[in-house]
C-alpha positions in Angstrom: 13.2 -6.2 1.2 15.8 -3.4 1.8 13.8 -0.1 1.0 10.4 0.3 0.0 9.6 -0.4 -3.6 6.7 1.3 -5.3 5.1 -0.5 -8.4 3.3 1.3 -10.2 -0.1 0.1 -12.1 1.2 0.1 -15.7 -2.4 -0.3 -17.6 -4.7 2.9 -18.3 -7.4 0.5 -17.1 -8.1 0.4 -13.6 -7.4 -3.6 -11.9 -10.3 -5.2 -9.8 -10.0 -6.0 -6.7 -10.3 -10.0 -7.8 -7.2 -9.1 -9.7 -5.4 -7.8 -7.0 -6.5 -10.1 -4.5 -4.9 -12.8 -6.8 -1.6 -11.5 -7.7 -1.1 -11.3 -3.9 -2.6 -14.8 -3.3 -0.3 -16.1 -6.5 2.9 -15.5 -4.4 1.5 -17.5 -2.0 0.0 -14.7 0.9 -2.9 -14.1 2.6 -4.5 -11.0 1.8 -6.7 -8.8 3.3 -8.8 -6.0 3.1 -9.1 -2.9 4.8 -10.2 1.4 4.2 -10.5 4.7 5.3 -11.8 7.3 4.9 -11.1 11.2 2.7 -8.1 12.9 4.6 -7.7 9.9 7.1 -4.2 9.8 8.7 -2.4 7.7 10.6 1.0 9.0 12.4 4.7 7.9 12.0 4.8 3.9 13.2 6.2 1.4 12.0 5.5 -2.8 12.2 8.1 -5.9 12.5 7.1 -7.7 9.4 7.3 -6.9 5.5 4.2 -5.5 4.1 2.6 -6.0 0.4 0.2 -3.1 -0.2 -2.4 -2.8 -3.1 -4.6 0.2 -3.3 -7.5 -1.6 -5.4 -9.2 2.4 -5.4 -8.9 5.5 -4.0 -5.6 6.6 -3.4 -2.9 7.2 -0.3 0.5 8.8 0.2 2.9 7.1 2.6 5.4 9.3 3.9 8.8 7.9 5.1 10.2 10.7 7.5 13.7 9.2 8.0 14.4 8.6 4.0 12.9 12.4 3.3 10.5 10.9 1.2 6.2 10.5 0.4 5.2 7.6 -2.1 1.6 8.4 -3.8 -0.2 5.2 -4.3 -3.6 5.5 -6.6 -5.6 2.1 -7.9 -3.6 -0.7 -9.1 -0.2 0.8 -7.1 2.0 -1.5 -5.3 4.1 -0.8 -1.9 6.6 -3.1 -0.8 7.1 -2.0 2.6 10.3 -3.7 4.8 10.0 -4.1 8.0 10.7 -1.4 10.7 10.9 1.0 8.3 8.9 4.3 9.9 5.9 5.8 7.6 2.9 7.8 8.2 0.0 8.2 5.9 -2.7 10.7 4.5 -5.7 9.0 3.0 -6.5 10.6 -0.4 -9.5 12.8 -1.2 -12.2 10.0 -2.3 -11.0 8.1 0.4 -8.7 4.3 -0.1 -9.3 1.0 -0.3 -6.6 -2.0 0.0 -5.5 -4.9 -0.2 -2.5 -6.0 2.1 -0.3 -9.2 3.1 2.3 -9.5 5.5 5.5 -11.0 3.9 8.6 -12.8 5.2 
């Protein structure tokens, strides 16, 4: 991974979290769960390994302060986050839930 990659969630529909869980599993990771709550935010860090992100409901925005840029993830959105690449985030209104994988 080079920059991060959003994938959007092409179906009107809504995935499960089973769904998600195994499209991440299917590439053969680990995933895991975790949430916040409405208007949570973490500050600018960043983390040595590559990152697969699934929002399986709820919604966040990852903002990338040296690219100039904020990625809006809702349910069924993918990030593909490289490593050391710097973001902050600001949990969405109703408040996220993900699924997430460390990649190499």
């Amino acid at each position: 991974m080079s920059a991060p990659l959003v994938t959007p969630w092409a179906d009107p529909v809504p995935p499960t979290r089973s769904t998600l869980w195994q499209r991440i599993a299917d590439e053969g990771l680990s995933p895991y769960a975790w949430s916040n709550g409405p208007h949570d935010i973490y500050h600018a860090h960043l983390h040595s390994y590559n990152k697969v992100i699934y929002v399986v409901q709820g919604s966040i925005t990852f903002g990338l302060p040296e690219l100039g840029k904020e990625l809006t993830l809702k349910a069924g959105d993918r990030l593909d986050l490289p490593a050391d690449t710097v973001h902050d985030a600001v949990v969405g209104a109703q408040g996220v839930v993900c699924l997430e994988a460390h990649k190499d």
